[in-house]
TORKOL-4160 file (C-alpha; in steps of 0.2 Angstrom, whole numbers, padded with zeros to 4 digits, m for minus):
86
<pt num="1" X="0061" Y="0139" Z="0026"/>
<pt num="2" X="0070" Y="0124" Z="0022"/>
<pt num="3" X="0058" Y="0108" Z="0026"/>
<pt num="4" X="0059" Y="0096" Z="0041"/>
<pt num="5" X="0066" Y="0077" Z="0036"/>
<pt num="6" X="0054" Y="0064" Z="0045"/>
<pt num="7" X="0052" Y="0044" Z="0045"/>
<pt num="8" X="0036" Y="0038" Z="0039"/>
<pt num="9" X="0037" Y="0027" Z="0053"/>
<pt num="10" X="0033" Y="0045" Z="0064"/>
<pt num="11" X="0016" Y="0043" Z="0056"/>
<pt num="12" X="0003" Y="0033" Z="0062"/>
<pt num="13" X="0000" Y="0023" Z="0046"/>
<pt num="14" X="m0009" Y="0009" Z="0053"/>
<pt num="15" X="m0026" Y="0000" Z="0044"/>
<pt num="16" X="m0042" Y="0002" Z="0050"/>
<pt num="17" X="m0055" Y="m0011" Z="0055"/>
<pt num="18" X="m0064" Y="m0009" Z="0038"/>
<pt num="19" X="m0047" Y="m0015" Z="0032"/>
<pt num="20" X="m0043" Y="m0026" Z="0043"/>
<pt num="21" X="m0060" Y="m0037" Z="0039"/>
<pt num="22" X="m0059" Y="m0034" Z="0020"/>
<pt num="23" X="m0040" Y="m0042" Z="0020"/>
<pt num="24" X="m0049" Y="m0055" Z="0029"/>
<pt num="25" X="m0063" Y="m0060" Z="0016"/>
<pt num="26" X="m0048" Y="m0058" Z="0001"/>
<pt num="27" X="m0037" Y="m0070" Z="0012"/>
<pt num="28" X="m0051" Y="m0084" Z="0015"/>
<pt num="29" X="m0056" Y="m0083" Z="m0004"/>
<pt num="30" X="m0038" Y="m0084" Z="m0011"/>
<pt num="31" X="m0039" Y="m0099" Z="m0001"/>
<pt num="32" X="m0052" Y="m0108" Z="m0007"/>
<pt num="33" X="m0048" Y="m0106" Z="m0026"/>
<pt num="34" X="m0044" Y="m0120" Z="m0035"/>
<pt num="35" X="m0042" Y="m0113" Z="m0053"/>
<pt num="36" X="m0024" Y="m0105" Z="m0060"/>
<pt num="37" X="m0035" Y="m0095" Z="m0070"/>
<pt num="38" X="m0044" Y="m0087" Z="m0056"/>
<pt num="39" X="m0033" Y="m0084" Z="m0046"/>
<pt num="40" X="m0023" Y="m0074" Z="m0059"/>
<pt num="41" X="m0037" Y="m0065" Z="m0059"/>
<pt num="42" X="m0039" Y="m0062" Z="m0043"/>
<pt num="43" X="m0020" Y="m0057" Z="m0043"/>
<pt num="44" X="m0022" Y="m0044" Z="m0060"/>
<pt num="45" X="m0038" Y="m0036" Z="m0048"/>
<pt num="46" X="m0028" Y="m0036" Z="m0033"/>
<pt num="47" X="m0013" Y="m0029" Z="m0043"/>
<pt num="48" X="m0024" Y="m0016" Z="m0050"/>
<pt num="49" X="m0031" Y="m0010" Z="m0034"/>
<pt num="50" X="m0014" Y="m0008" Z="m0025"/>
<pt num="51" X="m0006" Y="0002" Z="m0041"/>
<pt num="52" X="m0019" Y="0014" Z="m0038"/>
<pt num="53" X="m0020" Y="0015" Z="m0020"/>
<pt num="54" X="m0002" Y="0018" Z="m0019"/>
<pt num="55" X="m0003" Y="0033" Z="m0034"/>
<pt num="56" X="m0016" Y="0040" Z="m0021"/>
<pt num="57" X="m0007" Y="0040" Z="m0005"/>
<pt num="58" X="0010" Y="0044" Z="m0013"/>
<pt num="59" X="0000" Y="0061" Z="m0019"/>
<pt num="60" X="m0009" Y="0061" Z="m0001"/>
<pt num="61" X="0006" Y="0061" Z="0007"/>
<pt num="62" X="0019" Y="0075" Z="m0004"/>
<pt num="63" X="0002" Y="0086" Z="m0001"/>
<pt num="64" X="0003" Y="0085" Z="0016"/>
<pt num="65" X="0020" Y="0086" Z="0019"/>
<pt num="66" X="0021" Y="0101" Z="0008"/>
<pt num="67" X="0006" Y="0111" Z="0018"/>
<pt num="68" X="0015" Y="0106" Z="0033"/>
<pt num="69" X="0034" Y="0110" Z="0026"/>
<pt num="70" X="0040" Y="0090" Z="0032"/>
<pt num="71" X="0050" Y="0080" Z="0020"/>
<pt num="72" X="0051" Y="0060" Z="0018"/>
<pt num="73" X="0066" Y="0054" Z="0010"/>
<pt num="74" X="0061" Y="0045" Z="m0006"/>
<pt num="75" X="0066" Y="0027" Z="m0003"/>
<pt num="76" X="0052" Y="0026" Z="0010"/>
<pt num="77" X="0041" Y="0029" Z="m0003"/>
<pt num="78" X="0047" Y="0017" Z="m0018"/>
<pt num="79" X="0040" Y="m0001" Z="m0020"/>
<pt num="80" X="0046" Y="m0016" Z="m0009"/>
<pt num="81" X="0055" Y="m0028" Z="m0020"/>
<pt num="82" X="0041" Y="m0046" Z="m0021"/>
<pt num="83" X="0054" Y="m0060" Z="m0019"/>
<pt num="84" X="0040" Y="m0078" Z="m0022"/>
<pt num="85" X="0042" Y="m0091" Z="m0007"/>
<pt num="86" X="0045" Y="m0104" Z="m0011"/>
C-alpha cells in the first residue's frame, strides 16, 4: 500500500500552555541581559535545546506516519533559513 502525502499544517501542532509560559519567562529574561557574554550563553543553551527537540520530533513524527502509512514531504521538515533583523 502506497502511503498517503499530507501537509503538516493537517496536524494540530500547536504549543501548550506549559509552552506558552516557559517562552514567556525565556522572553522577559533575554530582555533584561545586559552582558554579550550571557546572552551567548543563553543563545548556545537555547540552540542546544531546539537541536534536540527537533531530532525528537522529526523521529516522533516519521514513527507516526509510518504506523499510520501518511507521508510529509521532506521540505516541511528541513530547518527554516534565520535571516538577523537588523
Amino acid at each position: 500500500m502506497e502511503p498517503i502525502p499530507i501537509s503538516l499544517n493537517a496536524l494540530e501542532l500547536n504549543p501548550g500552555l506549559n509552552d506558552l509560559f516557559w517562552k514567556e519567562q525565556i522572553q522577559r529574561s533575554i530582555k533584561e541581559i545586559n552582558s554579550v557574554v550571557i546572552l551567548r550563553q543563553y543563545a548556545t543553551e537555547l540552540l542546544g535545546l531546539c537541536t534536540q527537540r527537533q531530532g525528537i520530533i522529526k523521529g516522533l513524527v516519521k514513527e507516526l506516519l509510518t504506523t499510520k502509512n501518511l507521508k510529509i514531504d521532506d521540505s516541511e521538515l528541513t530547518n527554516p533559513e534565520i535571516i538577523p533583523k537588523s
